[in-house]
N, C-alpha and C positions, 0 to 999 in steps of 0.2 A: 369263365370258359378259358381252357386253355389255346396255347395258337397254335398249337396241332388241330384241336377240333375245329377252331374258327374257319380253318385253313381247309379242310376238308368240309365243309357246308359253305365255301365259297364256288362260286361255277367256273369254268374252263377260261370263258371270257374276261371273268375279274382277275381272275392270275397273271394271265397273258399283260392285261390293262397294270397289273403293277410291277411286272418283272421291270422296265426301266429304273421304277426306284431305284430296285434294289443293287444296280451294276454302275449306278454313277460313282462315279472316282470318290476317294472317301475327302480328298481334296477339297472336293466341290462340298458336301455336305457338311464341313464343321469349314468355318471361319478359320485360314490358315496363319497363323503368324506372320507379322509384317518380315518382309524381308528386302535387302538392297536393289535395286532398279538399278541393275548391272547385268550386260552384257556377256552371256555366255563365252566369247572370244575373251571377255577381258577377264572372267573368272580365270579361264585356263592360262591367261599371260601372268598369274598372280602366284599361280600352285608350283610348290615344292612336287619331286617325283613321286614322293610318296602321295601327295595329296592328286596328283595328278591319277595316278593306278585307282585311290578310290574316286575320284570323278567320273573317270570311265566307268569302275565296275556298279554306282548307282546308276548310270547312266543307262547302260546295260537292263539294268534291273526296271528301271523304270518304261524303259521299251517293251520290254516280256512285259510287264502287267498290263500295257495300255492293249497290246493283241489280246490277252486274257480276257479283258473286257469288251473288248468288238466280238470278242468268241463266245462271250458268257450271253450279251446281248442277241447275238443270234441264234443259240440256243432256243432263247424263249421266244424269242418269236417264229420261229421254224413252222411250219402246219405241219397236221398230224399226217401220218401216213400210214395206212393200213397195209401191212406183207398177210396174204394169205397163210395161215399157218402158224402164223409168231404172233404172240401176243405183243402190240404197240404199247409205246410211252404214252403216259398220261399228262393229260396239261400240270401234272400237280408234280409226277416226276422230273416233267425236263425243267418245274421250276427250280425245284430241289437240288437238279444237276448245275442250274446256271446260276443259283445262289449261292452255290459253295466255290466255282471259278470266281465269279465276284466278290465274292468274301477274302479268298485268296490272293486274288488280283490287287483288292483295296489296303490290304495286308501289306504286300511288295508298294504299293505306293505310297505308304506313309512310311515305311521304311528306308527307301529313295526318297523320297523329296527329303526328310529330314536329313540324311548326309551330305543333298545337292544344298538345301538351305545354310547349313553352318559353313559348308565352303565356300558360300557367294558371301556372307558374312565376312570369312576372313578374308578374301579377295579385296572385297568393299575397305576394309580396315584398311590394309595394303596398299591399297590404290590413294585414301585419304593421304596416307603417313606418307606416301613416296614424294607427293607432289611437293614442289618446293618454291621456295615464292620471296622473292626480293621487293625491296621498299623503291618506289618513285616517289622522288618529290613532286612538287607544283609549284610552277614560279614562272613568270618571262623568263625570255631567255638574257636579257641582262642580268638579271637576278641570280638565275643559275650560273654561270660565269663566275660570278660574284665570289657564290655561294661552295662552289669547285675546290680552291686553295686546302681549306681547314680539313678536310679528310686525308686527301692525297699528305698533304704536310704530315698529320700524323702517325699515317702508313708508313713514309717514310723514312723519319723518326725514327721509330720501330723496328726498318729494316736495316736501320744503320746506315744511310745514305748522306753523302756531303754534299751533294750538288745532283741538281736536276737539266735534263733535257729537253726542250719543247719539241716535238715531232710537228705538231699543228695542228688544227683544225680542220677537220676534212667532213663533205659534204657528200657522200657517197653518189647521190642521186644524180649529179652530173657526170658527166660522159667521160670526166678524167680526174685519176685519184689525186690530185693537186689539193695545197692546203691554201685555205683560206685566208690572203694576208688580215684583211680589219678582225676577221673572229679572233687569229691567232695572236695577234695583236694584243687585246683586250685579254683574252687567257693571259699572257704573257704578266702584263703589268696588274692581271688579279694575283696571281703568284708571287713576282717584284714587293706589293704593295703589303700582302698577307701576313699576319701574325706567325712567328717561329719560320720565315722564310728559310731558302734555301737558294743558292746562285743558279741563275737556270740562264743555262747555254743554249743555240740554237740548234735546229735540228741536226740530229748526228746522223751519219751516212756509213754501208755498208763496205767493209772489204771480205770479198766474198761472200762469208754466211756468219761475218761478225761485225757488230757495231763499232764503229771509233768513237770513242766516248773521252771524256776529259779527265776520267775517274775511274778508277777500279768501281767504285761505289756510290754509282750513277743510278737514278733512274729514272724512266721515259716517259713522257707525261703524253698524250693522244685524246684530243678531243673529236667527238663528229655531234650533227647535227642531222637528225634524218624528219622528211616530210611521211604525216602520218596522217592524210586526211581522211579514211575512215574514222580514226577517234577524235577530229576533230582540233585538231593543232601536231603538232612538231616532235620526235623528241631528244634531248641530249644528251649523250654519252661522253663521259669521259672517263682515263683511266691509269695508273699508274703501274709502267712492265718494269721487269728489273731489265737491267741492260745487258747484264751478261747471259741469265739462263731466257732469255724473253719469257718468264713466267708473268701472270696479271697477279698484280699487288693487290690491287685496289683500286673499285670503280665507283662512280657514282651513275644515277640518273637519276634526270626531270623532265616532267613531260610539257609542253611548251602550249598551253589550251589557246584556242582562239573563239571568236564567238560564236562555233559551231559544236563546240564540245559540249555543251550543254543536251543540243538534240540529239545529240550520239548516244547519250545515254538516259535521257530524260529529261523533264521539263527544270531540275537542277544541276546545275555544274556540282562536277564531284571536289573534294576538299582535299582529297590527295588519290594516290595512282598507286598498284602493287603490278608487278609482272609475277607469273605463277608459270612454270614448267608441269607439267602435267604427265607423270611418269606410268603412262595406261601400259606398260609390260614389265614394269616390275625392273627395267632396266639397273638401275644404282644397285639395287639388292640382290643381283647377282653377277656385279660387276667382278665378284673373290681377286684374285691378284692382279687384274688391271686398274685396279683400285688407286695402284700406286704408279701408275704411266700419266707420262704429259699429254693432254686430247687441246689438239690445236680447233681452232674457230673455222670452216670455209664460209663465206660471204661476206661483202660488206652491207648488209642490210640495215634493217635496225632489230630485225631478230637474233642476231648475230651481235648486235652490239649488248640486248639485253642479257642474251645467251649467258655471256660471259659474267655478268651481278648474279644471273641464279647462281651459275657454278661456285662462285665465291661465296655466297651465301650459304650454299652447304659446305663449301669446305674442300671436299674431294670430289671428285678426280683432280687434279691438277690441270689450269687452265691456261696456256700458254699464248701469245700473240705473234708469232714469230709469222705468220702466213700473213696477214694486215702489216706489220712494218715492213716485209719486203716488198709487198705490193706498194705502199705510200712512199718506202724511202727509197726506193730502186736494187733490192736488193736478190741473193740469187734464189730464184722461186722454190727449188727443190729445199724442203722443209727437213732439218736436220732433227729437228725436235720430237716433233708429236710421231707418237705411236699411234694414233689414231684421231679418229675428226667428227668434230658434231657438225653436221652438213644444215643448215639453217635456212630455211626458204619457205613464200609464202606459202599459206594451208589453201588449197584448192575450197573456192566459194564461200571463205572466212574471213575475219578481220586478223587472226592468228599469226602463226606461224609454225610452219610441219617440221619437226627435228629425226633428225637420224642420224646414229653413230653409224663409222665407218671407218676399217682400216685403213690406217696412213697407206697410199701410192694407190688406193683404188679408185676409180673416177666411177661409178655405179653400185647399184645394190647396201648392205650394210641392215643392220635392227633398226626399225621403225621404233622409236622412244617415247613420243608423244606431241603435245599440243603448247607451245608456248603465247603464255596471251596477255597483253594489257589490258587491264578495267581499272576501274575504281576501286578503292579499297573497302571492304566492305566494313561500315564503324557500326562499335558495339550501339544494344540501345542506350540510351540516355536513363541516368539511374533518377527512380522518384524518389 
């Protein structure tokens, strides 16, 4: 039997009973392709303008089908109405009528979703590839110390440096940006002590908005020490600026665990640490010719201190310290450097921290950029 006849030796009431079938989203009815668990906001912080115009126009499209189908659906179930004089619709044509808007409708929706799906796809890619993520050690903090010298020495090596600087150790979290004599100390004679050494003077002092240095081709060694009891211990930054342009040469950190770091993140201590920037706007990949500007640090946090290992870690934008040496070494606050500033402070109801660029001289507003975060690193499995 064909399903014309079947269809016509079914009654009023069965039709009516399966018009729903027939107007569900065609979404719903075939098992859809996995797609990315990403946030429509951050699709669109991911899209090119062109990709942006088709977001919208499925967008669009997907809106017309979904009324198509509240429209198809109340088709069939409408009740009959008799007009004196006019021959009425049959339950058999309004089904006819609201299976072909349904058909329609389902039509536009697979049509939309599959252009909404491949651009949350590349969003997703996008959002992976932006994020950026630098190495933390694990060590006491004597250890780390210790352990400070060998990087910064080969950084500077490399930048053709005869003589270093100790600025000191500074401890943000007290009430005055004063260095610490015992830590800076101990820095001191890890450096003094260190393989391929270099002469390191003590801290140098501003005239104006310039370092007096010993050396044309000096540079600035800065450590800090930040408390991080949400992850459960401490952690240390240190880092090598050039002295003339205050560009960051080269940083290190270690995260300093205590016997709480365990429950922080589970019933084992992690084996080592990564800090990860989290670029949810696409920020760096449309940085085009700010690319090549100095972005100074504001805060002295420790996301501020981490801040600056992503930046190096990718490489670009260029990451400047000129806003922390005048604050620690008393120099003049107005930043001759940065073109612009990654504004660094805690993530509201996070163990985080919330970043945003901002034009240099602006004290508000600026692009939301993302989420920077310390965890544990996550190691591969273990091969059998």
């Amino acid at each position: 039997m064909t399903p014309t006849r079947l269809l016509q030796r079914l009654s009023a009431a069965a039709l009516l009973a399966l018009a729903p079938l027939s107007i569900t989203p065609a979404s719903a009815q075939e098992k859809a392709p996995a797609v990315p668990a990403i946030a429509d906001d951050d699709v669109v912080a991911q899209l090119d303008r062109a990709e942006l115009v088709e977001w919208k126009r499925a967008m669009g499209v997907r809106a017309s089908a979904m009324r198509d189908l509240e429209k198809a659906k109340s088709m069939a179930q409408a009740p009959r109405v008799e007009f004196k004089g006019f021959q009425s619709e049959t339950p058999e044509m309004r089904k006819a009528k609201a299976d072909k808007v349904a058909q329609d409708a389902n039509a536009k929706l697979a049509e939309s979703d599959k252009s909404l799906n491949a651009l949350r796809v590349k969003a997703a890619e996008r959002l992976k590839g932006s994020s950026v993520t630098a190495a933390c050690a694990l060590a006491p903090l004597p250890d780390a110390i210790r352990a400070t010298p060998a990087p910064l020495l080969a950084a500077a090596a490399a930048a053709g440096y005869d003589r270093l600087a100790l600025a000191g150790v500074f401890l943000p979290a007290r009430a005055t940006l004063a260095a610490d004599p015992g830590l800076s100390l101990a820095l001191r004679e890890a450096f003094e002590t260190a393989e391929g050494k270099l002469p390191v003077e003590g801290a140098p002092s501003f005239a104006g908005k310039t370092l007096r240095l010993g050396s044309a081709k000096c540079g600035v060694v800065v450590g800090e020490v930040h408390p991080m009891p949400a992850q459960g211990g401490a952690l240390w930054a240190a880092r090598l600026i050039d002295g003339k342009s205050f560009r960051v040469v080269a940083s290190t950190l270690t995260f300093i665990a205590n016997d709480k770091a365990a429950p922080a993140y589970g019933a084992k201590a992690p084996a080592r640490y990564e800090v990860t920037l989290q670029d949810k706007r696409n920020f760096f990949g449309r940085l085009g010719a700010t690319e090549a500007w100095s972005f100074g640090v504001s805060g002295t946090n420790a996301g501020a201190a981490m801040m600056r290992s992503v930046l190096l870690a990718r490489g670009t934008p260029e990451v400047n310290d000129y806003a922390f040496l005048a604050a620690t070494l008393r120099g003049d606050a107005a930043d001759p450097v940065s073109k612009a500033l990654w504004v660094v402070e805690p993530a509201a109801g996070g163990n985080g921290f919330a970043v945003t660029s901002r034009p240099a001289g602006r004290a508000t507003g600026g692009v939301e950029v993302g989420e920077l975060l310390l965890a544990p690193a996550v190691e591969p499995p273990a091969a059998h």
